[in-house]
C-alpha positions as CSV (number, residue, x, y, z in Angstrom):
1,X,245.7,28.4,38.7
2,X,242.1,29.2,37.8
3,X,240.7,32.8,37.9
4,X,237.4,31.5,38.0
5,X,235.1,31.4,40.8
6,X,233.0,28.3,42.0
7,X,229.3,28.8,41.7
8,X,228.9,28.1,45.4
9,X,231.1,31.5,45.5
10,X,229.4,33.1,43.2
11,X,225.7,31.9,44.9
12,X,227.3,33.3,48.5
13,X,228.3,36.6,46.9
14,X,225.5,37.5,45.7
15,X,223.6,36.8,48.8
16,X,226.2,38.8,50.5
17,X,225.8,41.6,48.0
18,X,222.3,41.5,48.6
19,X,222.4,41.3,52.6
20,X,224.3,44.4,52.8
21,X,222.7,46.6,50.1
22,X,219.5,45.9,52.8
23,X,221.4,45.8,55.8
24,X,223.1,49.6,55.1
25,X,220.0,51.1,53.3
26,X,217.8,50.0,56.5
27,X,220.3,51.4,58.9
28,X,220.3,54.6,57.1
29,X,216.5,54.5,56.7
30,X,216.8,53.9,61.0
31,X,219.8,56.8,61.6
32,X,218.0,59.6,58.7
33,X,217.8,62.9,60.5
34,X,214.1,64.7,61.1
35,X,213.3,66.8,58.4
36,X,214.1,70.1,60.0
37,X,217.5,69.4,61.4
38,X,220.9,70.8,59.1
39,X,223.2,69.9,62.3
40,X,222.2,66.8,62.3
41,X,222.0,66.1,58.5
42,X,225.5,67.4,58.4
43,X,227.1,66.7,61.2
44,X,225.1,64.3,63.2
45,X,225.8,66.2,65.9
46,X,229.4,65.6,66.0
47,X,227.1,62.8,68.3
48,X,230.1,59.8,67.3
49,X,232.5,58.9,69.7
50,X,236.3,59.3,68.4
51,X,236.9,55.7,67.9
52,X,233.9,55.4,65.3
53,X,234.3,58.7,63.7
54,X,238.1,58.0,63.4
55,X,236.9,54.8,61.8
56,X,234.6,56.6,59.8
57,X,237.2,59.0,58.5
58,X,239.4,55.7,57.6
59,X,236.0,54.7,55.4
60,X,236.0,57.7,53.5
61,X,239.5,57.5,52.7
62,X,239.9,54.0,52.0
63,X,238.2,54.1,48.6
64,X,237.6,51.4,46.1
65,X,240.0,53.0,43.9
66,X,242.5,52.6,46.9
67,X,241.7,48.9,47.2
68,X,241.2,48.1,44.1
69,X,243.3,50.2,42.4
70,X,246.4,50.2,44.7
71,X,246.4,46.7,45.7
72,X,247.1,46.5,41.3
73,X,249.5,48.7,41.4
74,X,251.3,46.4,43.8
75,X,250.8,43.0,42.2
76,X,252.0,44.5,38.7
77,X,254.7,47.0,40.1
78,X,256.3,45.6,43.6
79,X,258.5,48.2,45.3
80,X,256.4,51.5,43.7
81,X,253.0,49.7,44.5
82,X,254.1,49.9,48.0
83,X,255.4,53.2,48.2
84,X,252.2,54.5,46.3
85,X,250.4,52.6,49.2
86,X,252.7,54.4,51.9
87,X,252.1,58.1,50.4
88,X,248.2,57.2,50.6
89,X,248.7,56.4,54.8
90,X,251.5,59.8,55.1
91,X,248.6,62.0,53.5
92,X,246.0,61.5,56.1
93,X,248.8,61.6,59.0
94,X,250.0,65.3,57.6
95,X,245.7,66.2,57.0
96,X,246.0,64.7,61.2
97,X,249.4,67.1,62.1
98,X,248.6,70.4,60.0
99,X,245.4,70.6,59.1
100,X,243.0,68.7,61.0
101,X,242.1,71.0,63.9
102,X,242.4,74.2,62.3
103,X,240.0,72.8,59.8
104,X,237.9,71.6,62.6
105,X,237.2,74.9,64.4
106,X,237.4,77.2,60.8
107,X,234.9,75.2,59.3
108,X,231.3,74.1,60.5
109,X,229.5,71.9,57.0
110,X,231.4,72.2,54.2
111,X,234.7,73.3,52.6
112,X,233.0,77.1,52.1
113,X,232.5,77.4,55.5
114,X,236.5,77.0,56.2
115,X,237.0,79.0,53.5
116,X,234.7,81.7,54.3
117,X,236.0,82.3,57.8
118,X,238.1,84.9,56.9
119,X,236.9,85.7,53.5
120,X,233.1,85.8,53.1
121,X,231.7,86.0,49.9
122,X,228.9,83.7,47.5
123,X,231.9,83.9,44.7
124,X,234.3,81.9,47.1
125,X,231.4,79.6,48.2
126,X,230.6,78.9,44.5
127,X,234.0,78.3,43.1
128,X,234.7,76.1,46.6
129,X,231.9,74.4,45.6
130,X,232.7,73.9,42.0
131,X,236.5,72.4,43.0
132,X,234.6,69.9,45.2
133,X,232.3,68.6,42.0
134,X,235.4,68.5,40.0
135,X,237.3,66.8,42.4
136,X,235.0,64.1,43.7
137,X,233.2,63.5,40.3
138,X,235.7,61.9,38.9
139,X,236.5,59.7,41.5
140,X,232.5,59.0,41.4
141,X,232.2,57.8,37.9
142,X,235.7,55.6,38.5
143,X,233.8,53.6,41.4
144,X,230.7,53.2,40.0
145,X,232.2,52.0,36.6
146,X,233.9,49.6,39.0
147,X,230.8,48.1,40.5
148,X,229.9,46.7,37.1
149,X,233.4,45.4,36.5
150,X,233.5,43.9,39.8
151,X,230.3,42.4,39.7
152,X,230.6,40.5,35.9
153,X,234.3,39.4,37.7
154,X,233.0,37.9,40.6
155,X,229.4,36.2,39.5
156,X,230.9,35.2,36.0
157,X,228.7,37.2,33.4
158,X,229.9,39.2,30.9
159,X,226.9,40.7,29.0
160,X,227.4,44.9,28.8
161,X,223.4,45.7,29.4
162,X,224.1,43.3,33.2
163,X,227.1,45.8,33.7
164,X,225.0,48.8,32.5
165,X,222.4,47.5,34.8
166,X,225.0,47.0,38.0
167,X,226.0,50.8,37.7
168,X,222.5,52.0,37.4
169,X,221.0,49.7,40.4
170,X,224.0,50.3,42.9
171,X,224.2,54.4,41.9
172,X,220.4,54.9,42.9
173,X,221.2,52.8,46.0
174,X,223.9,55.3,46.9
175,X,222.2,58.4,46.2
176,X,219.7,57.1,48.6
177,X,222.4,56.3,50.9
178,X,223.4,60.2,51.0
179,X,219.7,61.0,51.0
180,X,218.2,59.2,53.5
181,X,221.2,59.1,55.9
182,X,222.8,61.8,55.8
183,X,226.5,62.3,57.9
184,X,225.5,60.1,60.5
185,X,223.9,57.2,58.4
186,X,227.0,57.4,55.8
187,X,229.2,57.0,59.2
188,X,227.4,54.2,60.0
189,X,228.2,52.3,56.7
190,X,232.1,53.7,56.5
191,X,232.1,52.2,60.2
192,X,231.0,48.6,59.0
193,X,232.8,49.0,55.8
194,X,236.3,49.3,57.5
195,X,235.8,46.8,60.1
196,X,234.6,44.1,57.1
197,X,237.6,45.3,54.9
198,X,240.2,45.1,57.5
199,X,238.6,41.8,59.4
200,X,238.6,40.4,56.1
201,X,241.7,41.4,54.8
202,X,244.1,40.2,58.0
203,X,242.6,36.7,57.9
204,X,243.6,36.3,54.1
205,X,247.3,37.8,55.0
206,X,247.6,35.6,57.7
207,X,246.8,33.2,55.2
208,X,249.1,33.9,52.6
209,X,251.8,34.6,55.6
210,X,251.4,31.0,56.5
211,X,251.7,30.1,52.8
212,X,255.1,31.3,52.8
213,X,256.2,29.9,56.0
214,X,255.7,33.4,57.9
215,X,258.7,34.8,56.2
216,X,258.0,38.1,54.6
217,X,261.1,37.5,52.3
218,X,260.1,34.2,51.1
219,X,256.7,35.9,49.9
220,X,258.9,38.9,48.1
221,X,261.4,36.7,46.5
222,X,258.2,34.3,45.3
223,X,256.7,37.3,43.9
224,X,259.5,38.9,42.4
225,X,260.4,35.5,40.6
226,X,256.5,35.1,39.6
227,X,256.3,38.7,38.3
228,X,258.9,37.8,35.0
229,X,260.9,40.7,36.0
230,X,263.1,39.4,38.3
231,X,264.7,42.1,41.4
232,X,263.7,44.9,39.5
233,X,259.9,44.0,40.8
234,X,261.6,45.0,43.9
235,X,263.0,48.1,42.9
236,X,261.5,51.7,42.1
237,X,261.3,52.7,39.2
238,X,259.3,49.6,37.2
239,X,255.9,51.9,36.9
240,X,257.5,54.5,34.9
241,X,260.2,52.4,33.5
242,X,258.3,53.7,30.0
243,X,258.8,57.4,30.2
244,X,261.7,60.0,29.6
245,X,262.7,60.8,33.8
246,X,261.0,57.5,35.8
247,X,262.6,59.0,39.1
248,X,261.4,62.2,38.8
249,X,257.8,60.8,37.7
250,X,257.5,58.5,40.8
251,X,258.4,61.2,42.7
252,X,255.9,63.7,41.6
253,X,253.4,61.1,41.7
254,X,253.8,60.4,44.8
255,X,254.2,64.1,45.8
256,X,250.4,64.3,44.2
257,X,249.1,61.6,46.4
258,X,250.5,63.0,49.7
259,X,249.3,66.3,49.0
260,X,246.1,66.0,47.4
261,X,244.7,63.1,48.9
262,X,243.7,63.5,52.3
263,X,242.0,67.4,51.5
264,X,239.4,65.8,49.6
265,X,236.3,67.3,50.4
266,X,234.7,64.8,51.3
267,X,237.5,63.2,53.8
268,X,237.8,66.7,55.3
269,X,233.9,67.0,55.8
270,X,234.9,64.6,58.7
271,X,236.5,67.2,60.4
272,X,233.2,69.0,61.3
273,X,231.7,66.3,62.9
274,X,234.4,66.5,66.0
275,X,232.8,68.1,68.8
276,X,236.1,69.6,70.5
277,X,239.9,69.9,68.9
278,X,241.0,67.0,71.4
279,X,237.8,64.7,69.9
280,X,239.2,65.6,66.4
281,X,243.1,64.2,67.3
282,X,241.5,60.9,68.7
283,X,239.5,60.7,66.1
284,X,242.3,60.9,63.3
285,X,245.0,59.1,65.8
286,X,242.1,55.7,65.4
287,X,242.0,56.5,60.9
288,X,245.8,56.8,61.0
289,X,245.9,53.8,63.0
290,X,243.4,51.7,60.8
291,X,245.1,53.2,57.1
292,X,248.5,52.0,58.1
293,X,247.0,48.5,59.1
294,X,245.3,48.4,55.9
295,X,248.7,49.9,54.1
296,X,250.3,46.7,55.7
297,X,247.0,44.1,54.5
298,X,247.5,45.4,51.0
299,X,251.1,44.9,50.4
300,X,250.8,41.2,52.4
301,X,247.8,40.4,49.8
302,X,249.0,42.3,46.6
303,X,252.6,40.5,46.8
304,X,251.1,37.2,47.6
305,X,248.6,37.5,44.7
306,X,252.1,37.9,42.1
307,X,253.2,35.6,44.4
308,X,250.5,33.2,43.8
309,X,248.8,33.7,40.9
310,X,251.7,35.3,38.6
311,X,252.0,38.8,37.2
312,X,251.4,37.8,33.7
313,X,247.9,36.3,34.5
314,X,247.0,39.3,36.6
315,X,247.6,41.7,33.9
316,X,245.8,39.1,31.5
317,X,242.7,39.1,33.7
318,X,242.8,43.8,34.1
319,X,245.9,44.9,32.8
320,X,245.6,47.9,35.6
321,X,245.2,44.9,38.0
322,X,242.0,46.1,39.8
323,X,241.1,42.6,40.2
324,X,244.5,41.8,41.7
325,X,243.2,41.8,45.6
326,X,240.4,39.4,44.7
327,X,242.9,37.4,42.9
328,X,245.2,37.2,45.9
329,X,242.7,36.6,48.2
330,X,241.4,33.2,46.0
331,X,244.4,32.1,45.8
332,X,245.4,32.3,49.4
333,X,242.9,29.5,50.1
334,X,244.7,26.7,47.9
335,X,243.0,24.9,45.2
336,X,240.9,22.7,47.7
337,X,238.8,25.5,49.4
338,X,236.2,24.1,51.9
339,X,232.8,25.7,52.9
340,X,234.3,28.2,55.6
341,X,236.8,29.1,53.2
342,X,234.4,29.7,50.8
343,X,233.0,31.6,53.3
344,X,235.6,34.1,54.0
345,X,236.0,34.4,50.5
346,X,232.4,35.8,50.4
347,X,233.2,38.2,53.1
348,X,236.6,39.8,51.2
349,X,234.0,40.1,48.0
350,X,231.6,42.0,50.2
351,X,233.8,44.1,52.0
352,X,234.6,45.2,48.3
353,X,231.6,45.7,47.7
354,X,230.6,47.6,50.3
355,X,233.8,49.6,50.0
356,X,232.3,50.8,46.5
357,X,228.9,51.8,48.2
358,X,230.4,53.5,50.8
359,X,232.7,55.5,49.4
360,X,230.5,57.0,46.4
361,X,228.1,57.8,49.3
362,X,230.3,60.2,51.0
363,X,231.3,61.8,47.9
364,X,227.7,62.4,46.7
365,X,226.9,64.0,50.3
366,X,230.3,65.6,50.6
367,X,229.1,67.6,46.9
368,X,225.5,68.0,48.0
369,X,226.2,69.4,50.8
370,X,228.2,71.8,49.2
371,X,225.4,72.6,46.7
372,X,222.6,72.7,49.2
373,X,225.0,75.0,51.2
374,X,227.7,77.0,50.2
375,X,225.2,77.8,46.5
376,X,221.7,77.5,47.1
377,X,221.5,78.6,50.9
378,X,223.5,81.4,50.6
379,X,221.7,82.6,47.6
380,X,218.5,83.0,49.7
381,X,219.3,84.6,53.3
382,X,216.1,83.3,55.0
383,X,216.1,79.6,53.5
384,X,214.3,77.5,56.3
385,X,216.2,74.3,57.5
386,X,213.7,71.7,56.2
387,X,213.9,74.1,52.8
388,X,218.0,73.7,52.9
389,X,217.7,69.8,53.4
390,X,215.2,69.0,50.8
391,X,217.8,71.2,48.7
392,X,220.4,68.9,50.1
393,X,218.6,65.4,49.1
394,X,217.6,67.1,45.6
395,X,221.5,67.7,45.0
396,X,222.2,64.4,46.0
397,X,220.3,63.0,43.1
398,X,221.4,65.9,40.7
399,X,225.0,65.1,41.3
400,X,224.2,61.1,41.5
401,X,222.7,60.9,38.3
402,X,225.3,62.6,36.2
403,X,227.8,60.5,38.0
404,X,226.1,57.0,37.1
405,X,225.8,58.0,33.2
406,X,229.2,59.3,32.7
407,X,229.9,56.0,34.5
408,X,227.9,53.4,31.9
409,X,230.5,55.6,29.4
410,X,233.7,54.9,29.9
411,X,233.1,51.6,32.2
412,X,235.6,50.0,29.2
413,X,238.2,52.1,29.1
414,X,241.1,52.8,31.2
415,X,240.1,54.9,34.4
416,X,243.5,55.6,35.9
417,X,243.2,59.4,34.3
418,X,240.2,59.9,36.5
419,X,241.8,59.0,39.7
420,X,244.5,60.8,39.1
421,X,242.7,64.2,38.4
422,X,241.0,64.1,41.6
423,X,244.5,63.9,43.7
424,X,246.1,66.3,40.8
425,X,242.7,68.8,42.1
426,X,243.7,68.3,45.7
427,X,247.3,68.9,45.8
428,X,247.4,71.9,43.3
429,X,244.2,74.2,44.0
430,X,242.5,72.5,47.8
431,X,245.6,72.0,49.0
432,X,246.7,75.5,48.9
433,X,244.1,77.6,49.3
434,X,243.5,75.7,52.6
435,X,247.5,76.3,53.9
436,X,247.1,80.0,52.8
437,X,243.6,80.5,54.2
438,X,244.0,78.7,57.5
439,X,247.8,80.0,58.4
440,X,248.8,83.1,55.9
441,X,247.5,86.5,57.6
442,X,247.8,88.5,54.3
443,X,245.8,86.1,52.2
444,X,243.7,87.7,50.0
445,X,240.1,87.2,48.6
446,X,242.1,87.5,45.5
447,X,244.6,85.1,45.8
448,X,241.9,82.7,47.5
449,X,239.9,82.8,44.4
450,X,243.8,82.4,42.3
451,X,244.6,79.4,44.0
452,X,241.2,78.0,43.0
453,X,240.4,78.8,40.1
454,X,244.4,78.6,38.5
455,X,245.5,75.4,40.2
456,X,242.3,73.8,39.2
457,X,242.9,75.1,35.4
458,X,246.6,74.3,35.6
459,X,245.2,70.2,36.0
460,X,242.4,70.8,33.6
461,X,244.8,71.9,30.6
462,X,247.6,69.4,31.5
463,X,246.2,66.4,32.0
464,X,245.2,65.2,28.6
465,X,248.7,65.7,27.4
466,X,250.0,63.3,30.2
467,X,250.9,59.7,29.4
468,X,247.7,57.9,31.0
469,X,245.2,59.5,28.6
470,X,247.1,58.7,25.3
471,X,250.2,57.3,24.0
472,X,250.6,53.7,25.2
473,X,248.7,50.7,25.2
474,X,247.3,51.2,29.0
475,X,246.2,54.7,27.9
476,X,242.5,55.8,28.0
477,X,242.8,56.0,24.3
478,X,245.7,53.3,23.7
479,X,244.5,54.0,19.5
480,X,245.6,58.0,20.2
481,X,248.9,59.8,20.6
482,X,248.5,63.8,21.5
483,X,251.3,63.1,25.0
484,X,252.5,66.3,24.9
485,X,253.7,66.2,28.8
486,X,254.9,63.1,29.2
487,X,254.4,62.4,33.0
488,X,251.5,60.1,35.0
489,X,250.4,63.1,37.3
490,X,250.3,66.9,36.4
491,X,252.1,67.9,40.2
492,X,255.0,69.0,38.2
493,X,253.7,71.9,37.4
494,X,250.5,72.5,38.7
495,X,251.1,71.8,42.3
496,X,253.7,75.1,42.0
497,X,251.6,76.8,40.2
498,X,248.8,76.6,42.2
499,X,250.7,77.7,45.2
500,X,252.3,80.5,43.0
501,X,248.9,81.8,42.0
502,X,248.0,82.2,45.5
503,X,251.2,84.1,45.8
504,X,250.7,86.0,43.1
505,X,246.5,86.5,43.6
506,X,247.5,88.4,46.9
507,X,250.5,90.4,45.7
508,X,248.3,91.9,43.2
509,X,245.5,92.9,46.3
510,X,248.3,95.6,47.3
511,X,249.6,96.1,50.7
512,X,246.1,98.3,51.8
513,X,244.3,94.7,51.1
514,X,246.5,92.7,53.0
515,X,247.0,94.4,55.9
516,X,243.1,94.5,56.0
517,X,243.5,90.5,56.0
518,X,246.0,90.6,58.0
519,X,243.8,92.4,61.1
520,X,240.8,90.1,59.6
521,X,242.7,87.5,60.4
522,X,244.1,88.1,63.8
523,X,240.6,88.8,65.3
524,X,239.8,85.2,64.2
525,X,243.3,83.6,65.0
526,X,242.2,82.2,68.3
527,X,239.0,80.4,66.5
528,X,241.0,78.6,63.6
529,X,244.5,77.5,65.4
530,X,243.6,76.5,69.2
531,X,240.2,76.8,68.8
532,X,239.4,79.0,71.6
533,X,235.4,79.5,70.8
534,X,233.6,77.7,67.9
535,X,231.4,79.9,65.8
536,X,228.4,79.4,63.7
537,X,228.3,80.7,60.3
């Protein structure tokens, strides 16, 4: 089967592109808060009814790299495709059952205001800050490295300066996304994004379902006799068949994902714009609901693209299989595709798209809000409103811009490193200092600060020792060998050691310190677990 698109699919695409890049700038040029307004440039007055903020949640953590990315992972690897897949739906239901409402009435904009809740101080609002850039910019560049490679794979050109181009066109759209629209604008588009994604993606599993007679085990046994592997495609294991202890890799892997990725900042941001702890359950009940049907989309279309198209030429076409859903999704229309077909095609294209816009959006204004916020307001004591949002959209474009040139970089090289710091950052330094900070009554200033700043360093120092950076031919430097720690993820160590320095950080504050916490903590007990009265910071 062909990989190449029709023209008339590549004409309709780009319309579609086009469309929406108008369609979501007007609507955030139509929903942009006045001028003078942080609540609603933050929050948008926690004005969204549970159903669309719980969609809007959904959006933010249904990234391109989760589409893209984990729809490869199960075209190329079966069984630990879909288990990856599963981890990314059982993070966000234990961010719902632990965290979600504590979060909610701790924080009020940004991660420093949950943080600070019990522990004010400008040192923990700038080293929260500085965990969110690090976290979110390299998810950032991966997305926006994408754009280009999904836009030369789906209108046919190949030419680096059109890819450069892409990256540098659809960043400035973003940053005007965060910009303009602020929280409610950015819910707007995560809100059309998930609907088009999962509209999208059922039709073309009902249509690959139908392929296969409407037996799931038809399509598994197609795809595990298409993927040259034979039953181990349908066995764990096949992802990190290449290292020294494959079980205990996937295992930490997936440890990673569940823990780090739904306390991304700018997933968690969410939280704040709940106006009540029973408005923040409904809201993540509907973006449980809506990741587990996409959980269920992904594995019907990444199975019936191995299925369909064949593992070999999958890896042929992206040998990390990011183009994997696209392919699935062509080739569940047959080889004789008629205009409506076509059609839908045009639709799955744009809801990737869109998925790329919309996700690099929140994680600009998740990290300028953070900048306008928990750094530069807090810096001056009297900063005016209008004053903190023009700081706001200025930080927007100072993190954009970094973001889109680190991105025309390495748009040729291997990405996977990126993604998996971000969810490394999450489970071993946010992960933590949120547990200890919104449950432990002798946490510390200290061992706040520990957790950061020594989870966040355990990653940093780890990760380019670890197998997707050098070492093998999928490698970010496939030319390079320094694998020192010879795992995917760093969770091995750094997740305990992030939780350790916490420990440790608060142990060293002495007894005098932590029963000070201790009281600190018991006046505001009420506030952060049942949400008895919701301050203002």
């Amino acid at each position: 089967m062909t990989t190449e698109f029709s023209g008339n699919a590549q004409s309709m695409s780009l319309v579609g592109f086009t469309a929406v890049a108008t369609i979501t700038l007007l609507l955030c040029v139509m929903t942009g808060p006045d001028r003078d307004d942080l609540d609603e440039f933050y929050t948008g007055y926690s004005s969204l009814s549970p159903m669309r903020n719980g969609l809007a949640i959904a959006g933010d953590y249904i990234s391109a790299a989760t589409v893209l990315g984990t729809g490869g992972v199960i075209a190329l690897f079966g069984y630990d495709g879909t288990v990856l897949a599963l981890s990314t739906a059982l993070s966000l239901m234990l961010l719902m059952f632990l965290l979600a409402e504590p979060l909610r009435n701790a924080g009020r904009f940004t991660m420093g205001d949950a943080l600070t809740r019990r522990m004010p101080g400008r040192g923990v609002r700038i080293t929260a800050c500085a965990v969110t850039l690090a976290a979110l910019l390299p998810l950032m560049v991966v997305q926006l490295a994408g754009t280009g490679q999904l836009m030369a794979f789906v209108l046919g050109f190949s030419g680096e300066s059109l890819q450069t181009g892409c990256i540098i066109g659809v960043g400035a759209l973003m940053i005007s996304y965060a910009a303009i629209g602020g929280m409610k604008g950015t819910a707007l588009i995560q809100i059309l994004k998930i609907v088009m994604l999962l509209g999208s993606g059922m039709v073309v599993a009902v249509l690959i379902l139908h392929r296969f007679d409407w037996d799931p085990g038809a399509l598994f046994g197609a795809a595990a006799q298409n993927s040259g592997v034979g039953p181990a495609f349908l066995s764990s294991g096949l992802q990190f068949a290449g290292g020294p202890s494959p079980d205990l890799d996937m295992i930490t892997a997936q440890l990673t994902v569940v823990l780090g990725g739904g306390v991304l900042p700018h997933v968690t941001m969410r939280m704040y714009t709940a106006s009540s702890a029973r408005q923040v359950r409904r809201s993540m009940s509907w973006a449980v609901s809506s990741v587990a049907l996409f959980v269920l989309v992904i594995t019907v279309v990444g199975f019936g693209a191995t299925a369909l198209v064949g593992r070999a030429v999958i890896a042929q076409v992206d040998p990390q299989g990011n183009t994997a859903y696209l392919l699935g999704s062509q080739a569940a229309f047959g080889s004789d595709v008629s205009t409506a077909e076509t059609f839908l095609f045009t639709t799955v294209t744009t809801a990737v798209f869109l998925t790329l816009l919309a996700s690099v959006a929140g994680m600009i204004l998740a990290c300028a809000n953070s900048l306008a916020h928990d750094v530069f307001a807090a810096r001056v004591r009297e900063m005016s409103p209008r004053r903190e949002m023009t700081v706001a959209r200025v930080s927007a474009l100072a993190v954009g811009v970094p973001a889109i040139l680190l991105a025309t970089l390495v748009q040729h090289r291997s990405l996977q490193p990126l993604v998996t710091l971000s969810f490394c950052l999450g489970a071993s330094a946010i992960a933590p200092a949120l547990v200890y900070s919104l449950f432990w009554r002798r946490f510390t200033r200290t061992g706040l600060l520990s957790t950061l700043i020594g989870g966040s360093l355990a990653v940093l120092l780890l990760m380019p020792g670890t197998n997707l950076v050098s070492g093998s031919p999928v490698s970010a430097f496939p030319d390079a060998d320094f694998n020192w720690f010879p795992f995917t993820t760093t969770g091995l160590l750094s997740i305990p050691l992030g939780f350790a320095c916490g420990w440790l950080g608060t142990m060293a504050s002495g007894r005098r310190k932590s029963e000070e916490q201790r009281h600190e903590y018991e006046a505001v007990e009420g506030w952060i677990l049942a949400g008895a009265v919701r301050r203002d910071r």
